[in-house]
C-alpha positions, 0 to 999 in steps of 0.5 A, a space after each residue: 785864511 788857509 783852510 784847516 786841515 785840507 784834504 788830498 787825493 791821489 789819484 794812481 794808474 792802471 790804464 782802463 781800471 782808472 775809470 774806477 776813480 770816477 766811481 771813488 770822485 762820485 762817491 767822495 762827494 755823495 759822502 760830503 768828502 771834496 779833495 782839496 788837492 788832486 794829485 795823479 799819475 797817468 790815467 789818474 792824471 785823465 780821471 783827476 784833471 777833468 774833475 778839477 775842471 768840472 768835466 767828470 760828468 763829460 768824461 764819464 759819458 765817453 767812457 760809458 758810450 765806449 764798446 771794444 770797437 770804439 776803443 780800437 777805433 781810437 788807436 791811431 797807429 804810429 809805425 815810424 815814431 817813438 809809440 805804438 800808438 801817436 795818441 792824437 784822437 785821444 787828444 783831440 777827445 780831451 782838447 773838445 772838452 778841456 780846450 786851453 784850460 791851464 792848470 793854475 786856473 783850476 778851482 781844484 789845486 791840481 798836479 799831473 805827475 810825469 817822467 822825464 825821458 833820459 834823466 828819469 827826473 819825476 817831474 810835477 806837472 801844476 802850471 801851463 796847458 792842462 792837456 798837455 799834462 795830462 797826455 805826459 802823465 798817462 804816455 806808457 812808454 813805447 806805447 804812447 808817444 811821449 810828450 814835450 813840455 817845456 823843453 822836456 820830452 816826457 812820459 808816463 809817471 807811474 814808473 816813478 811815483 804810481 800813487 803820488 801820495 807824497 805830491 798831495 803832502 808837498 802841497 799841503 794836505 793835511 789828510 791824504 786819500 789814496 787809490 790803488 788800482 792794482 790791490 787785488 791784480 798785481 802781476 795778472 797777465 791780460 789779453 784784449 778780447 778778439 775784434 773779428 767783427 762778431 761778438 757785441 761789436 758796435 758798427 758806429 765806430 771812430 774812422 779806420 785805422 789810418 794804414 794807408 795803401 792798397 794792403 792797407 786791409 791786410 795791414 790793419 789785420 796784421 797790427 790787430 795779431 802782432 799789437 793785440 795778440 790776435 792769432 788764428 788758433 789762440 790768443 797769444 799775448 801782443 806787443 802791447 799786452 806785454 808791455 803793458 803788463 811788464 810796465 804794470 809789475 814795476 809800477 806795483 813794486 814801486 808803489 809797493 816801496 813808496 807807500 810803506 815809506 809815505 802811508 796815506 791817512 786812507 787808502 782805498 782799495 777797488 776790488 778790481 780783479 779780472 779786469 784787464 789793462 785794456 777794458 776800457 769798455 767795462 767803464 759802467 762795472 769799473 765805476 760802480 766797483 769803484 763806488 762800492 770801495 768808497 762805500 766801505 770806507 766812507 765812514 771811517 774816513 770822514 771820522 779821521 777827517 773830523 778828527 783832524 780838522 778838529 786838531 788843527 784848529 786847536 794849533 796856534 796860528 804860525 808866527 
């Protein structure tokens, strides 16, 4: 018999802030509130796929164990391809704990949203090799190198659909719980703190970059200043700062669109202002201020779920 009245997730993006979603996951199921469907656009793709496979405990290790270094340390530069960053380290972090976990296998019905490259078709991502999807969904353009499944080259799905609200009602959720990253921030500008090898910078760090040659030092140097925007004087924004950030106005005005044209029953928002695009380190704030946001509204949502179920099971059973 179908359940009454599932519940959906949507889980959306905002690079680091994301961790903010294992705060909401812990504290949705402290408060007895377990999704259903889990819905998400790229790091909400990351946080929402481990959850589905039972790993959020896992990657909520890796994300508190993660100081400024480390996290540069896992920027493996790509200079000849179509990213900054080729992504294969990240990878190789999801593959140790996900390994060949296909998505149609997952206790949790679990969907990756992506874009794909040329037709800008938003493509739903609920079948094949969960890694894949995930990396398709969470690849910034000109960021991240962009990602072929099934004959697709794909990359990141915030730019059509940042908060996927409408693929947790597509696949049946009766009662939809959305997450706004960029509530409190939309439009703020960041800047990744200086890596000079001072402040509290951990020495037991991912291997160095791969630039190989004898200027390979100078190199690195180089790439810190022009990706990163680390400058002598002050700190000017980089490539990627920039890109980012002009990736995340479009990403708010299109969420912005599509809420207002498809509400959730809930929205939650994390009061996330002040964190950057790049604060992956501040995983054991971004988890706690994500708590803190389920908290607010917990019960009131398991009121409305209560509500609906009790609804639904009044409904004459289909034909």
């Amino acid at each position: 018999m179908e359940k009454v009245g599932k519940i959906g997730l949507a889980l959306g993006g905002g690079a680091a802030r994301g961790w903010a979603h294992i705060g909401v996951l812990k504290a949705l199921r402290a408060a007895g509130i377990v999704p259903d469907i889990i819905a998400g656009t790229s790091i909400g793709a990351v946080v929402g796929g481990c959850y589905a496979a039972g790993h959020l405990d896992s990657l909520e290790g890796f994300a508190r164990e993660l100081t400024r270094r480390r996290v540069f340390g896992y920027l493996d530069f790509n200079l000849s391809g179509t990213g900054l960053i080729s992504g294969q380290r990240l990878c190789d972090r999801l593959d140790k704990h996900l390994g060949d976990r296909a998505i149609e296998d997952l206790d949790t019905r679990f969907t990756a949203v992506a874009t794909e490259i040329g037709s800008g078709h938003e493509i739903w991502l609920s079948r094949g090799k969960l890694v894949e999807a995930v990396r398709a969904s969470y690849a910034i353009p000109g960021i991240f190198r962009p990602v072929k499944v099934g004959g697709r080259w794909l990359f990141d799905g915030a730019l059509v659909n940042p908060i996927p609200v409408s693929v947790c009602r597509a696949l049946g959720a009766r009662y939809v719980i959305a997450v706004n990253l960029n509530a409190d921030i939309c439009s703020r500008g960041t800047v990744v703190p200086q890596l000079d090898g001072h402040d509290d910078l951990d020495d037991t760090v991912a291997e160095p970059l791969p630039v190989k040659g004898k200027n390979g030092v100078a190199v690195r140097r180089l790439l810190q200043r022009q990706i990163f925007g680390f400058g002598k004087d002050e700190e000017v924004p980089g490539i990627s700062t920039v890109m980012v950030d002009a990736f995340n106005i479009v990403q708010d005005r299109i969420a912005r669109s599509r809420l207002a044209g498809d509400p959730p029953d809930a929205l939650i928002n994390p009061r996330l202002s002040g964190v950057g695009l790049f604060d992956f380190h501040r995983a054991e704030e971004l988890i706690a201020l994500g708590e803190a946001a389920v908290k607010r509204d917990a019960e009131d949502i398991l009121r409305e779920i209560t509500s609906r179920r009790r609804h639904d099971a009044r409904l004459p059973a289909p034909l």
